[in-house]
PLY file of the C-alpha trace (Angstrom):
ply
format ascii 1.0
element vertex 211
property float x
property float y
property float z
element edge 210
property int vertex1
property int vertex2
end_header
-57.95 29.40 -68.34
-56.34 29.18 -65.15
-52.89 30.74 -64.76
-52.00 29.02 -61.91
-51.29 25.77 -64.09
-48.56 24.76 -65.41
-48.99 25.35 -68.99
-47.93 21.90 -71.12
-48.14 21.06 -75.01
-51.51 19.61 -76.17
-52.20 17.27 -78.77
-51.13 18.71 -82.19
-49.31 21.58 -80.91
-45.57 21.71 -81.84
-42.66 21.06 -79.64
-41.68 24.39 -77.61
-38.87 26.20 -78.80
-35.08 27.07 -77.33
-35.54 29.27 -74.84
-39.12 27.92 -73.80
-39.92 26.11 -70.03
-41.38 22.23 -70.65
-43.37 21.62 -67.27
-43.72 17.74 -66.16
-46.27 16.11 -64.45
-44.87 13.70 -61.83
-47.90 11.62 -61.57
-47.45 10.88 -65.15
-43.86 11.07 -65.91
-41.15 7.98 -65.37
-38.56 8.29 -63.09
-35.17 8.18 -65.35
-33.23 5.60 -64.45
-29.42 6.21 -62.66
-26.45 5.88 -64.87
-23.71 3.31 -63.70
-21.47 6.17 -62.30
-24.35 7.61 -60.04
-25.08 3.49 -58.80
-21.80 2.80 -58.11
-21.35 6.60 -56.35
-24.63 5.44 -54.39
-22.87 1.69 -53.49
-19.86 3.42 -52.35
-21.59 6.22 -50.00
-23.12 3.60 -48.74
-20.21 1.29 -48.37
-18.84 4.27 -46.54
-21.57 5.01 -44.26
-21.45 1.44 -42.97
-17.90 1.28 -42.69
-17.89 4.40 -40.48
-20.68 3.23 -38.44
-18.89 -0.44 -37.92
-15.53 1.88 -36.50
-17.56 4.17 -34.18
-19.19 0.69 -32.53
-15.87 -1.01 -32.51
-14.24 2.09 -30.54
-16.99 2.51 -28.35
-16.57 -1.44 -27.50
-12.87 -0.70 -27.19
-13.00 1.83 -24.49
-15.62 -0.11 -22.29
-13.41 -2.87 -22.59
-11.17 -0.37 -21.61
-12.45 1.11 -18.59
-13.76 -2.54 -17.34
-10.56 -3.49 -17.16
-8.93 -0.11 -15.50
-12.18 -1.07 -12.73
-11.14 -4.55 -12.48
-7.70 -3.78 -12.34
-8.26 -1.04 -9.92
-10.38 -3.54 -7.34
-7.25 -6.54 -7.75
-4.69 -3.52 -6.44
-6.78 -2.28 -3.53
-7.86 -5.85 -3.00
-4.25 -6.53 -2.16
-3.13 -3.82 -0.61
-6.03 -3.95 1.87
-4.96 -7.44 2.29
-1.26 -6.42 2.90
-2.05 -3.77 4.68
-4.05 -5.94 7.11
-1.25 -8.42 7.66
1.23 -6.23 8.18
-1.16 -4.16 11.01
-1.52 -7.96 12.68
1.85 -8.75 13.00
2.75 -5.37 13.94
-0.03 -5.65 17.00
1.29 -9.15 17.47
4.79 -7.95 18.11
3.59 -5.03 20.41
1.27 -7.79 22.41
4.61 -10.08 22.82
6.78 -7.21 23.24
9.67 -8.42 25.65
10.85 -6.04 28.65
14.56 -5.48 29.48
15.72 -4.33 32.85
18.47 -4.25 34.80
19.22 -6.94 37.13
21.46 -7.10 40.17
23.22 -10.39 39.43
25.28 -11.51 42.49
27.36 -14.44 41.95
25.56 -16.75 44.57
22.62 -14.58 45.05
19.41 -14.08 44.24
18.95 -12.01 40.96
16.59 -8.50 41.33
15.52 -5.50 39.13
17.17 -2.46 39.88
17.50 0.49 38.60
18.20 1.11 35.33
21.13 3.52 35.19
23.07 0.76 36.94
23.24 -0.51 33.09
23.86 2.57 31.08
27.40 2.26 30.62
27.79 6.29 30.94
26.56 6.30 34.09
28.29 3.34 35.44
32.06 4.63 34.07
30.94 8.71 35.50
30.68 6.60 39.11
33.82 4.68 38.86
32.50 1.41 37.41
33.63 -0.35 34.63
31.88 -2.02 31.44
33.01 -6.10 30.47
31.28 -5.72 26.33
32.19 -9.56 26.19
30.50 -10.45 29.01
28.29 -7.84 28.89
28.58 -7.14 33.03
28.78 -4.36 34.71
30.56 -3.53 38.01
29.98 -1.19 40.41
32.19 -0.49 43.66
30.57 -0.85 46.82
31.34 -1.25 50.43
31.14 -4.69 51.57
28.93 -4.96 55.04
32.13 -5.47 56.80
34.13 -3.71 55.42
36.36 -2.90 52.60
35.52 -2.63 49.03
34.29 -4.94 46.52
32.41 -4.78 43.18
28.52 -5.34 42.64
27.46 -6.82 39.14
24.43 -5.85 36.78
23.17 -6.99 33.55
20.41 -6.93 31.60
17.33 -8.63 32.17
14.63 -9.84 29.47
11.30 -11.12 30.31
8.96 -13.77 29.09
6.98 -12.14 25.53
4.21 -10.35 26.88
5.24 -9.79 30.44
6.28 -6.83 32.70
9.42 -6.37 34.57
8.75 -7.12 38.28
10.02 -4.02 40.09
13.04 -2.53 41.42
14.41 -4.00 44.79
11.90 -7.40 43.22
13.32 -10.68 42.89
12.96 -12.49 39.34
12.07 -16.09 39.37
13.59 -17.16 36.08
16.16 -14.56 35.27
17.11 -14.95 31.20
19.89 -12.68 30.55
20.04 -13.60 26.39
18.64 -11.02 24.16
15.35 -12.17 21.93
17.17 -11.64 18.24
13.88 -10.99 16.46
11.42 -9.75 19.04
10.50 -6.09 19.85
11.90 -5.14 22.97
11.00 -2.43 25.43
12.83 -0.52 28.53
10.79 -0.53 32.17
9.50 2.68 30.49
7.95 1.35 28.01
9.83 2.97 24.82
10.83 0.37 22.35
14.48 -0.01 21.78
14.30 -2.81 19.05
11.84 -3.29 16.86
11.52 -7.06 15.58
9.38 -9.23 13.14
10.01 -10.86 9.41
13.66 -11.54 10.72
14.35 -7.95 11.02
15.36 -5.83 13.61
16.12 -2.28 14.48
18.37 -2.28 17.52
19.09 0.32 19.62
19.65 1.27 23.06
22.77 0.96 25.72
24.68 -2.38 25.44
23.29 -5.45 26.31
23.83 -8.92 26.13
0 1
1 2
2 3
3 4
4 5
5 6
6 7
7 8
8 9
9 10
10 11
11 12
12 13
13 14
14 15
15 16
16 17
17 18
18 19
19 20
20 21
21 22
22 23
23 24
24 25
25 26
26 27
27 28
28 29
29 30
30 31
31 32
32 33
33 34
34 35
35 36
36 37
37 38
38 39
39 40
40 41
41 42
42 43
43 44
44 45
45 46
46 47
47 48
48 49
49 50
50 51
51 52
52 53
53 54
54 55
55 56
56 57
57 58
58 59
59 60
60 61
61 62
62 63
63 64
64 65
65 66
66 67
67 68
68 69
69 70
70 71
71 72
72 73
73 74
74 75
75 76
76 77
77 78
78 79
79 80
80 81
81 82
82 83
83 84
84 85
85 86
86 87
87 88
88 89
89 90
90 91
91 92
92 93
93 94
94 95
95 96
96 97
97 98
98 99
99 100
100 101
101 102
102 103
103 104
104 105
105 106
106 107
107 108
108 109
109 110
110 111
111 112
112 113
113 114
114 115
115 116
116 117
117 118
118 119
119 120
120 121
121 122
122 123
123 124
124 125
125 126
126 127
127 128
128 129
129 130
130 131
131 132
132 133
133 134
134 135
135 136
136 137
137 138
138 139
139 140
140 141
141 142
142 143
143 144
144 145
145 146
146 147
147 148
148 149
149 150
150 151
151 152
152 153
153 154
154 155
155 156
156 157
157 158
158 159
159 160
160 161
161 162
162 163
163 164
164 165
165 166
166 167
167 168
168 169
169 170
170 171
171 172
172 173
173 174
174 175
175 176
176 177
177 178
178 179
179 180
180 181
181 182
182 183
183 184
184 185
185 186
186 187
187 188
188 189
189 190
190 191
191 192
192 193
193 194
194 195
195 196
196 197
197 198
198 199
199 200
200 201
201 202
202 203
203 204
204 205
205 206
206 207
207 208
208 209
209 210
């Protein structure tokens, strides 16, 4: 007899006793059925399983939703900004292009109007040399000797130019003299620093007087 095999009762022989192994064979024994505990154990494992499977896919559809908008979001802003940015650059270049120049003009009363020079408007300078400042009028008067003779008073002011033109020179004469400062325009001295900045209805004004 081979002792390799599972030893089982034959025909006729009795039941083994307490203590005793009972060997099956599984090609010949039935499966025992599950009791209703260990089904409804198995349902709700299962139950489980699916449950937990149904929240990972719903979080992991969650946080692409997620990020997709964060991208979307994230293109709108620099979208706009871009587009701000861009607008703001134009109209900055647009200002500088139509810049306006001021200079100082030599306004006689029944003369014709030149650039000169531009301390001749700096109301420092003009007081230090015995001249005088009108703010209403926004003149201002030098002494001089007259050619014959005696003393009288020369008169300056400001000077603006057409937007986008240059001042024509000292001892130059000026065509259309405008003496009225742009409100809302950038404006630049003869040396080409910018003493108000305009644009949008805002300006940044500074600088000697003016009129």
């Amino acid at each position: 007899m081979d002792d390799d095999k599972p030893q089982g009762p034959t025909p006729g022989e009795p039941e083994p006793r307490p203590g005793q192994m009972r060997f099956q064979d599984p090609e010949t024994t039935t499966p025992r059925e599950p009791t209703l505990a260990e089904k409804r154990a198995r349902i709700a494992a299962e139950k489980r399983r699916e449950e937990k499977q149904a929240a990972e896919l719903a979080e992991a559809a969650r946080k692409t939703q997620a990020r997709r908008r964060v991208m979307i979001g994230g293109g709108v802003t620099v979208g706009v900004v871009a587009l701000v940015a861009a607008f703001y650059q134009g109209a900055a270049y647009s200002q500088e292009r139509d810049a306006v120049t001021q200079y100082c003009a030599a306004a006689p009363p029944n003369g014709q109007v030149t650039q000169d020079r531009d301390e001749l408007c700096d109301e420092n300078y003009v007081r230090a040399n015995g001249g005088s400042y009108d703010a209403h009028t926004g003149m201002f008067f030098m002494p001089i000797i007259l050619p014959g003779g005696g003393f009288g008073q020369a008169q300056y002011r400001y000077g603006y130019t057409s937007p986008g033109q240059p001042a024509p020179g000292i001892g130059q004469p000026v065509s259309s003299p405008n003496f009225t400062k742009p409100a809302d325009s950038t404006i630049k001295n003869t040396k080409g620093s910018t003493i108000q900045r305009g644009g949008f209805g805002i300006s940044n004004k500074s600088g000697s007087a003016g009129s």
